[in-house]
C-alpha positions in Angstrom: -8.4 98.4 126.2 -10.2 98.1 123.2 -9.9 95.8 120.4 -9.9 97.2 116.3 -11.5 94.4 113.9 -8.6 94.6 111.9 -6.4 93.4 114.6 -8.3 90.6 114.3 -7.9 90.0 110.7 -4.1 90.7 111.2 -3.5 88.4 113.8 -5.1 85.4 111.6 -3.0 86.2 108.4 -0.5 85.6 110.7 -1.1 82.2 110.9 -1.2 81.9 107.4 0.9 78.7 105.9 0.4 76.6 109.6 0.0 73.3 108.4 -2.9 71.5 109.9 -2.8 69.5 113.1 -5.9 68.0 114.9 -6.1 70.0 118.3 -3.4 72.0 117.9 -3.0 75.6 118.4 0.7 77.2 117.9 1.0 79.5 115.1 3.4 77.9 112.5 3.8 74.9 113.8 0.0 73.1 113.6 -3.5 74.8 113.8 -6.7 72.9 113.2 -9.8 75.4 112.5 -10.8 76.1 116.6 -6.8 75.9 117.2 -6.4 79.1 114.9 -9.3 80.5 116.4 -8.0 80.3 120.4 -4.3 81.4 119.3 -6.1 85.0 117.6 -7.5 84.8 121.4 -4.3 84.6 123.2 -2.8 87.5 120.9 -5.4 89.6 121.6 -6.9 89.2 124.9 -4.0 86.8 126.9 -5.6 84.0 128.4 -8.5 82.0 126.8 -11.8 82.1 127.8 -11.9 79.0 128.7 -10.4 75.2 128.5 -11.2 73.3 125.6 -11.4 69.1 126.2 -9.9 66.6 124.1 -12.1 66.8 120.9 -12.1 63.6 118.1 -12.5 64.9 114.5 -15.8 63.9 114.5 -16.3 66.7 117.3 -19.7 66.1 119.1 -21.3 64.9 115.6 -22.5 61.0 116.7 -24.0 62.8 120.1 -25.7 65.7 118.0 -24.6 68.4 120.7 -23.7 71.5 119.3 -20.4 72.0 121.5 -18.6 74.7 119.8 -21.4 76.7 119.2 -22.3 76.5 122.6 -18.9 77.7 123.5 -19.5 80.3 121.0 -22.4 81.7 122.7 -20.7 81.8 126.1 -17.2 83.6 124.3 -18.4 85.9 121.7 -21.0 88.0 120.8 -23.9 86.6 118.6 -24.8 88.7 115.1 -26.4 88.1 112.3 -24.5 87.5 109.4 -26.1 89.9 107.4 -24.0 92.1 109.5 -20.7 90.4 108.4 -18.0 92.8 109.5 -14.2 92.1 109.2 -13.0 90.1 112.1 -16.2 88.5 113.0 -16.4 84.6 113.5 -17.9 82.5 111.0 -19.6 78.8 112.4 -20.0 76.4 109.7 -22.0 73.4 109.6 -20.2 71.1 106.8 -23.3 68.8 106.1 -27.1 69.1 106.6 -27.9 67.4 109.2 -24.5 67.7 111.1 -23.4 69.6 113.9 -22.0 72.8 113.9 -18.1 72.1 114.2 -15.8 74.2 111.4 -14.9 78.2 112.3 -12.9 80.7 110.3 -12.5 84.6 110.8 -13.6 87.1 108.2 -10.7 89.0 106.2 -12.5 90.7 103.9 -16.1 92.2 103.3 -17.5 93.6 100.0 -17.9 92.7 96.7 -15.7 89.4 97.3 -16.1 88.4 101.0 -12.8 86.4 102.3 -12.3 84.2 105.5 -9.4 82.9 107.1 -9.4 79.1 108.3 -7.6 75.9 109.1 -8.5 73.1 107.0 -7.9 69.2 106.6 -4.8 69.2 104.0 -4.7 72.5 103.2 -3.5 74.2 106.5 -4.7 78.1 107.7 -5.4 79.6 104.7 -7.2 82.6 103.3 -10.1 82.2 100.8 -12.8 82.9 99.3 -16.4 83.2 101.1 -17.8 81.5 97.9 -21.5 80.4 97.1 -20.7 76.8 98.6 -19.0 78.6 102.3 -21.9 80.8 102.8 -24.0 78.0 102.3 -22.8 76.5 105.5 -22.4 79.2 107.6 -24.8 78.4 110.5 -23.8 81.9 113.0 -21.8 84.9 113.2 -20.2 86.1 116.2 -17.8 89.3 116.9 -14.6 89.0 119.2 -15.6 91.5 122.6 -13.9 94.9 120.9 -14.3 95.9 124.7 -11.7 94.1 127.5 -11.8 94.9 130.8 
């Protein structure tokens, strides 16, 4: 079976209006940013990858161990993001010196680059991949297009 990016990209604007909810992952009912990213899993590929522990909102931040882009590593397929491509996964580090620990899923390449996210009081929403986003952005991964 294979996989078209904008499956991808269709499957996350369907999660678009979830309100946010730490460690949740049910599309319209509560999403937080790796929650979104694990439901666009199920809908494409069944099972996920692999379990995910209880995780604070803090993530691994006061240990410094870069969990979730370890777990990106394993999952998905490293890029660069001067590749970004519609669908691909973007990992954000929020402040320098932090740990790795928000993702969101590119909707839109070009001119005016979009992503799709869950985020703190605002829910999964679709924006823009602004000057102060990119900034963060720490890796690029692709879903596998390829499932056995």
């Amino acid at each position: 079976m294979t996989i078209d990016r904008q499956d991808i990209v269709a499957e996350a604007r369907r999660w678009l209006g979830t309100p946010y909810v730490h460690q949740a992952s049910v599309r319209g009912a509560g999403a937080d940013c790796l929650g979104l990213l694990r439901g666009i899993w199920r809908a494409l590929y069944g099972a996920e990858p692999e379990s995910v522990p209880s995780y604070s909102m803090d993530w691994s931040e006061p240990q410094g161990d870069e969990r979730m882009w370890d777990a990106a590593r394993r999952n998905l397929t490293s890029k660069r993001p001067s590749e970004l491509a519609a669908g691909d996964v973007l990992l954000f580090r929020m402040r320098d010196g932090g740990v790795a620990k928000h993702v969101g899923v590119v909707s839109e390449t070009g001119a005016v680059p979009r992503f799709i996210h869950a985020y703190s009081g605002h829910g999964v929403v679709e924006n823009a991949l602004s000057d102060p986003w990119r900034r963060r952005v720490v890796a690029c991964f692709a879903f596998p297009l390829e499932v056995k």
